[in-house]
Steps between C-alpha positions, in 0.01 A plus 500: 500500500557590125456898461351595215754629215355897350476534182761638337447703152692324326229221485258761404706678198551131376191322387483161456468535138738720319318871401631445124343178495145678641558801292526296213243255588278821555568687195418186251235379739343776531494706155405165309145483726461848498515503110286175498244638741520839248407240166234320737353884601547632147329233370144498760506887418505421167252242500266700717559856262363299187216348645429823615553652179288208340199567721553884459503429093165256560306712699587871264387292168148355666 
C-alpha cells in the first residue's frame, strides 16, 4: 500500500502563487476599492449632511 508522503515545509513557505505577485495584487487591489468605497462613503455622507442641513434651514425659517 502507498503510505502517505508528510508534508514537508517547503510546500508550505512556497505558495502556489508567488508573494510579490499577491503583495502586489493586494496593494493595487486593495487601496484602489478602499479609495473608491471612501468617494462612494464621502459622497452618501455628503448627500445625507445637506439634506439635513436643507430640512434644518426649512424648518428654522417656518
Amino acid at each position: 500500500r502507498k503510505r502517505s508522503t508528510p508534508i514537508q515545509p517547503y510546500d508550505i513557505s512556497r505558495p502556489l502563487v508567488p508573494l510579490g505577485v499577491i503583495k502586489r495584487y493586494l496593494t493595487l487591489d486593495s487601496f484602489s476599492q478602499i479609495t473608491r468605497t471612501i468617494k462612494v462613503v464621502a459622497l452618501r455622507i455628503s448627500k445625507c449632511l445637506f439634506h439635513f442641513v436643507v430640512c434644518v434651514l426649512i424648518v428654522t425659517m417656518n
